[in-house]
MOPAC internal coordinates of N, CA, C and O (Angstrom, degrees):
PM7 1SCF
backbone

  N    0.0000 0     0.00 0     0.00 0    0    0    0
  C    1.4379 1     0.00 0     0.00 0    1    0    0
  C    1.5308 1   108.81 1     0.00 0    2    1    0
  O    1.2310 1   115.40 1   -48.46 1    3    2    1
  N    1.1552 1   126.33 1   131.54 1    3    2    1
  C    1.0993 1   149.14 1   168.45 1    5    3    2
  C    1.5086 1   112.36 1   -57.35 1    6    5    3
  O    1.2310 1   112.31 1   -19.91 1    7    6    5
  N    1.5250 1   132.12 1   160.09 1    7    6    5
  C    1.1829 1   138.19 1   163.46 1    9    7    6
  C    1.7144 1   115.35 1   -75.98 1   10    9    7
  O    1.2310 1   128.37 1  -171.60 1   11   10    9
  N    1.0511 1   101.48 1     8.40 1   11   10    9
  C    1.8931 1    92.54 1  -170.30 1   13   11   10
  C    1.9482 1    81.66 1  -115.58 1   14   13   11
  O    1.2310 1   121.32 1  -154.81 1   15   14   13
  N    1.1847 1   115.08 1    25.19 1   15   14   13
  C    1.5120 1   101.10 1  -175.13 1   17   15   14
  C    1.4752 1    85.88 1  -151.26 1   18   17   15
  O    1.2310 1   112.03 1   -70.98 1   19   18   17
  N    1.4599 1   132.63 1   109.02 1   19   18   17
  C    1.2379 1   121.70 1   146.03 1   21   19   18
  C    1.3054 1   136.36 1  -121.18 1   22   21   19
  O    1.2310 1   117.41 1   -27.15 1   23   22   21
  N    1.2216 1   122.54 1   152.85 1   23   22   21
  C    1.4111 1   127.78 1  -174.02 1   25   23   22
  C    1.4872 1   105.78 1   -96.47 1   26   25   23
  O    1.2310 1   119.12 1   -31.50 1   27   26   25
  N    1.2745 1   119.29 1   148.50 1   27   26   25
  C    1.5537 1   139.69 1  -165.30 1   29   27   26
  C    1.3618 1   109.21 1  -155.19 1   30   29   27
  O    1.2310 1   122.63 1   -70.56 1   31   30   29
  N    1.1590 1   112.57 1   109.44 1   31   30   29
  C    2.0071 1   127.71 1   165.27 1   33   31   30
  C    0.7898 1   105.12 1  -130.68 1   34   33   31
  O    1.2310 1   140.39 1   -56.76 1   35   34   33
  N    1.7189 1    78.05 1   123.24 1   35   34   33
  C    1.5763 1   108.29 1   165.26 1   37   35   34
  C    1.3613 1   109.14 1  -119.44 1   38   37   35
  O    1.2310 1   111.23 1   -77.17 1   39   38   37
  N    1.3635 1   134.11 1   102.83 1   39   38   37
  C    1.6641 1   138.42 1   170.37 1   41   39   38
  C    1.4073 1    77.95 1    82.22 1   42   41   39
  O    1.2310 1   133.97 1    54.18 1   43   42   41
  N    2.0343 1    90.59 1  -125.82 1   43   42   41
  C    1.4043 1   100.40 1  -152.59 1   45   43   42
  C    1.3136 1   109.86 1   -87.53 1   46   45   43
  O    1.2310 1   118.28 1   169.76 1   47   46   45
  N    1.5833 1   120.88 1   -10.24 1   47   46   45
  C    1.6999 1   125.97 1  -174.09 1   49   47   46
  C    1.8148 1   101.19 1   -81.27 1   50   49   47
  O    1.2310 1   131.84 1   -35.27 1   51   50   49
  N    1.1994 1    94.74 1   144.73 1   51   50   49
  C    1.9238 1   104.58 1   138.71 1   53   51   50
  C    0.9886 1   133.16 1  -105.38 1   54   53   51
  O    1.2310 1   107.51 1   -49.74 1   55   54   53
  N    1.5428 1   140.89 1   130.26 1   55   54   53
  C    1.3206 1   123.44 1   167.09 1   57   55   54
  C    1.6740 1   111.52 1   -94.99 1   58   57   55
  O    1.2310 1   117.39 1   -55.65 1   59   58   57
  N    1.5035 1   122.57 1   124.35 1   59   58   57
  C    1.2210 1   103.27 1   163.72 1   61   59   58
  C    1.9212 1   104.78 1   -82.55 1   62   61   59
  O    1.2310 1   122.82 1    -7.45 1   63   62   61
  N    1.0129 1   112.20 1   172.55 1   63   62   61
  C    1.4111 1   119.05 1  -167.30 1   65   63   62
  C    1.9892 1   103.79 1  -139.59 1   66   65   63
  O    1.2310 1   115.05 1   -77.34 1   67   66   65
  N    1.0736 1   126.98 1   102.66 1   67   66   65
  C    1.5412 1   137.17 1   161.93 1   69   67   66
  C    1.4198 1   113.42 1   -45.81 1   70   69   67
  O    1.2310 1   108.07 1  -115.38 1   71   70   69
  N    1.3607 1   139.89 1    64.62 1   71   70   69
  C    1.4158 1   141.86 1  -172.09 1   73   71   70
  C    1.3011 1   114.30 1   -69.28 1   74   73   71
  O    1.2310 1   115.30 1  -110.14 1   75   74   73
  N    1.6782 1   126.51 1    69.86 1   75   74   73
  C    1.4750 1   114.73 1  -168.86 1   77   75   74
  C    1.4218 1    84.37 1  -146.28 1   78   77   75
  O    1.2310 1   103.05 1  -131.15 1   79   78   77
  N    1.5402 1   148.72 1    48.85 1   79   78   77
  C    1.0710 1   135.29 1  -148.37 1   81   79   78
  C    1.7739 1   112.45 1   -93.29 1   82   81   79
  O    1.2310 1   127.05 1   174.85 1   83   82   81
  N    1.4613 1   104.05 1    -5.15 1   83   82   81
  C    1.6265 1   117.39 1   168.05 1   85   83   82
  C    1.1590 1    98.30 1   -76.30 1   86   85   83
  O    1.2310 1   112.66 1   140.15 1   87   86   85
  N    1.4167 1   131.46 1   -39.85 1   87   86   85
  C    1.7537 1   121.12 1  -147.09 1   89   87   86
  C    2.0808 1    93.41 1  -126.62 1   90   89   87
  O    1.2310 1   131.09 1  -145.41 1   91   90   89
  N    1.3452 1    96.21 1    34.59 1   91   90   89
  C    1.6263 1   118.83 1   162.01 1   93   91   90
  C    1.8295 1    91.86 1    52.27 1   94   93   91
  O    1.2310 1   121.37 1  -129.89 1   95   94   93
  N    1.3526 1   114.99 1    50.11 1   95   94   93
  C    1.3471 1   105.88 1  -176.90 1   97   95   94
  C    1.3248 1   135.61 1    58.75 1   98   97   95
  O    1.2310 1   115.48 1  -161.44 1   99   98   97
  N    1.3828 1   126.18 1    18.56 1   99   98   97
  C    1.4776 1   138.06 1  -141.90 1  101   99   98
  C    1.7199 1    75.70 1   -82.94 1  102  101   99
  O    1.2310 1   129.62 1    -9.98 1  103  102  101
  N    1.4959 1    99.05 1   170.02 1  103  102  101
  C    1.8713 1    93.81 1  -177.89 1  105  103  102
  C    1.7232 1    93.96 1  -132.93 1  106  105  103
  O    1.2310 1   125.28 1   -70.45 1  107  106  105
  N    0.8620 1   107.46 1   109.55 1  107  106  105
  C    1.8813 1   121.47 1   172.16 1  109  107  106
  C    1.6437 1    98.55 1   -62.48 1  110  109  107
  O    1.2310 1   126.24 1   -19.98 1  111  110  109
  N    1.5057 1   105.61 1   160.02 1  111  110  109
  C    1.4875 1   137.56 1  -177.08 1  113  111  110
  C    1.9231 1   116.94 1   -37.06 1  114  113  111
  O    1.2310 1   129.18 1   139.46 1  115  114  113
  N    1.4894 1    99.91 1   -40.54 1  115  114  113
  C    0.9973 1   132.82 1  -162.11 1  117  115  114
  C    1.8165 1   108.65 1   -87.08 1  118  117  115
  O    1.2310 1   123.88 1   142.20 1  119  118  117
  N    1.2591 1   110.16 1   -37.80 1  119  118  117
  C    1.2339 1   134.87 1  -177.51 1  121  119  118
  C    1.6004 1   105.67 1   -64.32 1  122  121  119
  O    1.2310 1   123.81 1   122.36 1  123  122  121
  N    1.5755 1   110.30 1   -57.64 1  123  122  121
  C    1.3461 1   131.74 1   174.79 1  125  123  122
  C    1.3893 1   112.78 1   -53.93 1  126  125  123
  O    1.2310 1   120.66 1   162.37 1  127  126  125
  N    1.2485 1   116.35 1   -17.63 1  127  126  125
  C    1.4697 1   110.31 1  -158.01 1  129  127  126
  C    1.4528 1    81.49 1  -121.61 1  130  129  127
  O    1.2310 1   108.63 1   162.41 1  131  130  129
  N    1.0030 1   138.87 1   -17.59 1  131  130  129
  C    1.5545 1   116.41 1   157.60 1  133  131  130
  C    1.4454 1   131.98 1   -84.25 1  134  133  131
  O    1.2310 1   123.61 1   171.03 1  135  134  133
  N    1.2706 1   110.68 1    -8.97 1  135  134  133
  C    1.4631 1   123.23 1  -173.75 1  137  135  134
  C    1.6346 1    97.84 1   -61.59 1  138  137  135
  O    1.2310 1   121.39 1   119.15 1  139  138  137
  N    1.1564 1   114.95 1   -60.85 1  139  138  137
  C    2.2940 1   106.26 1  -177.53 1  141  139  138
  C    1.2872 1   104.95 1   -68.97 1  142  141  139
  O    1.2310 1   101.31 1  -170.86 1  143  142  141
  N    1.5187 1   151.64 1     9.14 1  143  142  141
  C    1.2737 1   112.37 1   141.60 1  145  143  142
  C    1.8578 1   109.92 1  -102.28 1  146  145  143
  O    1.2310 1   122.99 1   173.08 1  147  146  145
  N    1.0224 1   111.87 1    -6.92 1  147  146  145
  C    1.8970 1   112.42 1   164.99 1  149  147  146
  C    1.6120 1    92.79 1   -51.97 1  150  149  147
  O    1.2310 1   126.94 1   102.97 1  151  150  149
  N    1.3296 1   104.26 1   -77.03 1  151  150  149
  C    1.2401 1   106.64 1  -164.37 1  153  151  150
  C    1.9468 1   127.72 1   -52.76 1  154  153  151
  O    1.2310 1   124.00 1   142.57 1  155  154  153
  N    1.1381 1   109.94 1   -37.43 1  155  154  153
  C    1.3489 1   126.82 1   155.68 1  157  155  154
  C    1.3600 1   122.28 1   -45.40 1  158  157  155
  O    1.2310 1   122.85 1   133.57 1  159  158  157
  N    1.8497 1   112.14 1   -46.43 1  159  158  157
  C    1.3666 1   119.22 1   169.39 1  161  159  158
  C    1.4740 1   103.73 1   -64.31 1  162  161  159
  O    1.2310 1   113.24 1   130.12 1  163  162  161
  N    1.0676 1   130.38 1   -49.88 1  163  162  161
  C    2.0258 1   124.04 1  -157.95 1  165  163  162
  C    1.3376 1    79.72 1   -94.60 1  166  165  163
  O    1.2310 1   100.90 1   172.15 1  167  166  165
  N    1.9093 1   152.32 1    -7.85 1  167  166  165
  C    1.5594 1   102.37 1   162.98 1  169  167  166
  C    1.4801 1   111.93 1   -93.80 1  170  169  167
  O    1.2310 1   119.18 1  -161.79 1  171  170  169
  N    1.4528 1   119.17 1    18.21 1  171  170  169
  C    1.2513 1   110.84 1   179.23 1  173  171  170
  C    1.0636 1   129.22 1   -82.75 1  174  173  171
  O    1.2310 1   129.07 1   153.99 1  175  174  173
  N    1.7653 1   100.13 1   -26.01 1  175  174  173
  C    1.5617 1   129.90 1  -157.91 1  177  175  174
  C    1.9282 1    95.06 1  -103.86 1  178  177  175
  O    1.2310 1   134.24 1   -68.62 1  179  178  177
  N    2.3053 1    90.07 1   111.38 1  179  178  177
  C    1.3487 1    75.66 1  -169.43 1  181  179  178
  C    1.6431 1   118.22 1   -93.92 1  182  181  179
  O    1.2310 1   120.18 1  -138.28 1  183  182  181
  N    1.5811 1   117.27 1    41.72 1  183  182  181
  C    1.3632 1   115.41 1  -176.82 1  185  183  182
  C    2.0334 1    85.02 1   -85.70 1  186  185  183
  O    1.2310 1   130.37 1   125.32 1  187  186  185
  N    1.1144 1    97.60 1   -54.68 1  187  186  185
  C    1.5153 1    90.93 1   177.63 1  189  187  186
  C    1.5389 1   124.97 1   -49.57 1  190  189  187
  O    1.2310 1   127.21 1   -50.19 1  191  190  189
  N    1.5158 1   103.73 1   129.81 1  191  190  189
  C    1.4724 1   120.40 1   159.79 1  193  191  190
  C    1.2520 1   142.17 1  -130.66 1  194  193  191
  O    1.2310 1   129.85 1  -158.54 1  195  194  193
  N    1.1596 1    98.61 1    21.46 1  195  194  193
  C    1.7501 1   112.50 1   162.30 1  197  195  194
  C    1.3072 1   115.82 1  -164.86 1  198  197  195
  O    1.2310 1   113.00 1   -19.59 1  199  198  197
  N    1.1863 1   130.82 1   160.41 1  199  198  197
  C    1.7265 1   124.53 1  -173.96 1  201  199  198
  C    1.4644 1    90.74 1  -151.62 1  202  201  199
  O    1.2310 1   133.28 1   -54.09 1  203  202  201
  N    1.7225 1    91.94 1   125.91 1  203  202  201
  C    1.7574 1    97.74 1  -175.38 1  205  203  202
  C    1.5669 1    86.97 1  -115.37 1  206  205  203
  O    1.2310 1   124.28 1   -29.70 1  207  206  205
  N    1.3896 1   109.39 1   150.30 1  207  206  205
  C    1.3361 1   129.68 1  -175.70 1  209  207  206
  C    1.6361 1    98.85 1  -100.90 1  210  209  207
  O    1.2310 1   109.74 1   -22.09 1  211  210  209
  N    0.9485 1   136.86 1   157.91 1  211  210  209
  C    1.4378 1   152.66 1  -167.80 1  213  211  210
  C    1.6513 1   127.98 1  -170.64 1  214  213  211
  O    1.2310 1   121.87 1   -25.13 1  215  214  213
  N    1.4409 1   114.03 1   154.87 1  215  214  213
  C    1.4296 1   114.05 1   171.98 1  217  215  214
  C    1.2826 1   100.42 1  -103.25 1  218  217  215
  O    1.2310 1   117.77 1   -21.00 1  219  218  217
  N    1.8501 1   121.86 1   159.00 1  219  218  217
  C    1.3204 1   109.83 1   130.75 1  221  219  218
  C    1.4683 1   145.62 1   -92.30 1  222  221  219
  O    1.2310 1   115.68 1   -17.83 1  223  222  221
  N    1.5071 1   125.80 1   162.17 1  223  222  221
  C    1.2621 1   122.73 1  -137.27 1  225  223  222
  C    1.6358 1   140.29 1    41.83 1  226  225  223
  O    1.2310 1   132.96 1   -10.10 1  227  226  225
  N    0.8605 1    92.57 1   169.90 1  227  226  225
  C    1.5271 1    98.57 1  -179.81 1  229  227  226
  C    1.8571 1   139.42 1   -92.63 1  230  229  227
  O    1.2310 1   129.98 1  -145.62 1  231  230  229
  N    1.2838 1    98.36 1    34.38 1  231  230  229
  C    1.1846 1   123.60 1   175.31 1  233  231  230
  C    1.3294 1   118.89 1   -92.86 1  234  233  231
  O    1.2310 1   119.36 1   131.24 1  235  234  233
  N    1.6942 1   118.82 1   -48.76 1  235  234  233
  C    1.4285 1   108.19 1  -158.04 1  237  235  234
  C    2.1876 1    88.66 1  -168.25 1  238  237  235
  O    1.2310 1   126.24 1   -60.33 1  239  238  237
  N    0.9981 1   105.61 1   119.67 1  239  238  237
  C    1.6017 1   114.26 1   174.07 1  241  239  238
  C    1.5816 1   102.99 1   -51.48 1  242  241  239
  O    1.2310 1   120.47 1   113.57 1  243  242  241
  N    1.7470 1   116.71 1   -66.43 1  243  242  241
  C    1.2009 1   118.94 1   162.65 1  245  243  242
  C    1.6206 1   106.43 1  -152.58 1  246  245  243
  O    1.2310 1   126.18 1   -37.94 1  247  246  245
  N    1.2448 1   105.73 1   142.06 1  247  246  245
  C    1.9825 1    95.46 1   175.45 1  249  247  246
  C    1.6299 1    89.78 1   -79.54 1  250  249  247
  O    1.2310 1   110.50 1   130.19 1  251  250  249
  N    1.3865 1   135.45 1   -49.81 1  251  250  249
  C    1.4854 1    96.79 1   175.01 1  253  251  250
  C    1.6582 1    75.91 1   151.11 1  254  253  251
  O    1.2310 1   112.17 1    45.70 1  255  254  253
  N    1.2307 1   132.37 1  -134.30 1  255  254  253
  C    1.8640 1   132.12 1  -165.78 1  257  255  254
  C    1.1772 1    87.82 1   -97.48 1  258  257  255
  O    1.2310 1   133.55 1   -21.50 1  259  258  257
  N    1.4347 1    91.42 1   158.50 1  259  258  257
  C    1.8912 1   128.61 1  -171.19 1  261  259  258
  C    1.3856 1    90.18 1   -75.50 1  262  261  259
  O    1.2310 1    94.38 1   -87.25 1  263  262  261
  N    1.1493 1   162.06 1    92.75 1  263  262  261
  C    0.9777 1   163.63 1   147.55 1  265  263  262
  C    1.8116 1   117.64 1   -11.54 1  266  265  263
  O    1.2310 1   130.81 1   127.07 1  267  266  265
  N    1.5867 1    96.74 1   -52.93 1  267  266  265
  C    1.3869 1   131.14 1  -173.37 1  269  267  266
  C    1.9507 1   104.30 1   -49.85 1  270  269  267
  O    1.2310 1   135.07 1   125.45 1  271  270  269
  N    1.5177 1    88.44 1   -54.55 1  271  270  269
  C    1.8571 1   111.18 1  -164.59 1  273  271  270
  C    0.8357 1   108.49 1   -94.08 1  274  273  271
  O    1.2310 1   106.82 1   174.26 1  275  274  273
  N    2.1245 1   142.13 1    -5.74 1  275  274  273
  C    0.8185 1   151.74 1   161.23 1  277  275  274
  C    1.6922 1   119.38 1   -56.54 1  278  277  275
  O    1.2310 1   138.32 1   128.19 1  279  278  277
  N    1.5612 1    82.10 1   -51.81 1  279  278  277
  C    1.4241 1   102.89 1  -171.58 1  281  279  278
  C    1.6406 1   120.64 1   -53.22 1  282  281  279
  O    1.2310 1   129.24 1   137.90 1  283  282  281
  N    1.3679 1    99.80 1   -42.10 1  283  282  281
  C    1.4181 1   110.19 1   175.06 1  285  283  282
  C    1.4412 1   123.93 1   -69.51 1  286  285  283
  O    1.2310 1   132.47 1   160.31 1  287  286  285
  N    1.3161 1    93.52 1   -19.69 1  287  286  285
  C    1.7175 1    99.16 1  -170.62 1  289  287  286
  C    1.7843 1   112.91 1   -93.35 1  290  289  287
  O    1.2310 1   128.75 1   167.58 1  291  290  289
  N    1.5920 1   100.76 1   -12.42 1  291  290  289
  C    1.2349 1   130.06 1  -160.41 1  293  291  290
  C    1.9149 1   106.59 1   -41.23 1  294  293  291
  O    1.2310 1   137.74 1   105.81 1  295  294  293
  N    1.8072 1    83.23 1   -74.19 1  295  294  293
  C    2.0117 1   101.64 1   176.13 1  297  295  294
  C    0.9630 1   125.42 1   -40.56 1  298  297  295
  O    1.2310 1   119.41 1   125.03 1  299  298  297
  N    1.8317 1   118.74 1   -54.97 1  299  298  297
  C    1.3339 1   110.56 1   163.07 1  301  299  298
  C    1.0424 1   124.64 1   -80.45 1  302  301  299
  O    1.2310 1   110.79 1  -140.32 1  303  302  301
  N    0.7976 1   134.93 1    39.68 1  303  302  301
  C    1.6430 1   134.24 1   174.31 1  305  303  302
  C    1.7569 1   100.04 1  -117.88 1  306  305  303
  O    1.2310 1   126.77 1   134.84 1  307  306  305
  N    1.5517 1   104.58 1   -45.16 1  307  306  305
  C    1.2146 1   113.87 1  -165.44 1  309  307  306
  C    2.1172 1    87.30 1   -79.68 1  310  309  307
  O    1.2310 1   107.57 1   152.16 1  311  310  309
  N    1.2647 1   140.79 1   -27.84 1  311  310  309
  C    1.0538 1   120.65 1  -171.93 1  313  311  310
  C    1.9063 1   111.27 1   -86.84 1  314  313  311
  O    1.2310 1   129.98 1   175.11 1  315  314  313
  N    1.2953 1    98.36 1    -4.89 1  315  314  313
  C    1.8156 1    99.64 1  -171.09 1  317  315  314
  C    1.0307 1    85.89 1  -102.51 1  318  317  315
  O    1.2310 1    99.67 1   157.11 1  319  318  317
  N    1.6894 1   154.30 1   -22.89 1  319  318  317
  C    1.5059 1   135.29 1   179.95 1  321  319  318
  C    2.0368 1    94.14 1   -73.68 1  322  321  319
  O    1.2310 1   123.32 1   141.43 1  323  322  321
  N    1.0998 1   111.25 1   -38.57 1  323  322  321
  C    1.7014 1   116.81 1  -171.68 1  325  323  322
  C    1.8778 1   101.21 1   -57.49 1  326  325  323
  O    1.2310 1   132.79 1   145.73 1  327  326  325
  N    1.3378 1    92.90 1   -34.27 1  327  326  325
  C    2.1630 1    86.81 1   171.41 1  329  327  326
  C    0.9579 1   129.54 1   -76.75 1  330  329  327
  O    1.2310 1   131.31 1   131.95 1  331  330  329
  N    1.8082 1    95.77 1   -48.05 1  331  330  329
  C    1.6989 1    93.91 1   166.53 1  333  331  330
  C    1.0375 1   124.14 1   -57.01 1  334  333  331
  O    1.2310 1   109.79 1   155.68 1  335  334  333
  N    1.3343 1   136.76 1   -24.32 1  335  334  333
  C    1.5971 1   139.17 1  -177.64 1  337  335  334
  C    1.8755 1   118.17 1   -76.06 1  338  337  335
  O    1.2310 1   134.90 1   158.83 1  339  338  337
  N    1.5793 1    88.78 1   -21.17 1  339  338  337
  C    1.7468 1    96.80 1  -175.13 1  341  339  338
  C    1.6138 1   108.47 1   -60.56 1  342  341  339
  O    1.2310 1   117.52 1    -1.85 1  343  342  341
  N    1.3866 1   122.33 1   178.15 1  343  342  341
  C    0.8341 1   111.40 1  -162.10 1  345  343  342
  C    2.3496 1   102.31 1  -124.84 1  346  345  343
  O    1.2310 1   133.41 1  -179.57 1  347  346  345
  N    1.4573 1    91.68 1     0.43 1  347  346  345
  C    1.8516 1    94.12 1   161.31 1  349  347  346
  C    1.2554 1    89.82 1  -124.51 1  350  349  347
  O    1.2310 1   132.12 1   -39.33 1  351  350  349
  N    1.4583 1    94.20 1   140.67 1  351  350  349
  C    1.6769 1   104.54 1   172.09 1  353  351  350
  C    1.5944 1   119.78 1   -73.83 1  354  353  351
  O    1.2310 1   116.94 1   -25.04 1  355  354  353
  N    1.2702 1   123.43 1   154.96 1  355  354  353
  C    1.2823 1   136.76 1  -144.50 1  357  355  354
  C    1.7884 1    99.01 1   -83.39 1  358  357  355
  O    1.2310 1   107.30 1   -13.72 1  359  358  357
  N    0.8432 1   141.28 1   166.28 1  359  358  357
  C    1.5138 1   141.00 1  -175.84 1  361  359  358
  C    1.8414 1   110.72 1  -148.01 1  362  361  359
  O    1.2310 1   121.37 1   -56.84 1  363  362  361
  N    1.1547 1   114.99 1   123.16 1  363  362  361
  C    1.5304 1   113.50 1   174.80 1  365  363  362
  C    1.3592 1   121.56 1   -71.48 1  366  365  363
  O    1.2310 1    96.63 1    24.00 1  367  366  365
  N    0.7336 1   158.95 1  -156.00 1  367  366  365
  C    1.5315 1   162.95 1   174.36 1  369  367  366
  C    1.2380 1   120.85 1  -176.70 1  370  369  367
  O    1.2310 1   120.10 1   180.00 1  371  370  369

């Protein structure tokens, strides 16, 4: 886990916490892709019974995706869904 993602227990709650409080909590590529095993870890664990999601500071809970880190990740992402969809599978060489 990264520092822009933290986990917090207290008793039976978790808080995850959005640590981006310069960039209004925006959540980068990386962020997203850790959120299902955070979450997977605190529903496994049965002292926990609720998990509140949160920003830090008091500006903004989250403006929503990094726009910035999206962008880069965008092409390839958008060219490996275009293979999987083809209809002969892809071959290395």
């Amino acid at each position: 886990m990264s520092d822009e993602l933290l986990v917090r227990r207290s008793g039976q709650a978790a808080i995850v916490v959005i640590n981006r409080p310069d960039q209004r909590n925006a959540i980068t590529y990386e962020m997203w892709r850790q959120f299902p095993a955070i979450l997977a870890e605190l529903d496994a664990d049965p002292e926990i019974r609720v998990v509140l999601v949160t920003g830090e500071g008091d500006r903004a809970f989250s403006a929503g995706a990094d726009i910035k880190d999206f962008k880069k990740r965008a092409a390839p992402l958008r060219n490996r869904a275009t293979i999987e969809r083809a209809s002969k599978p892809p071959v290395r060489l």
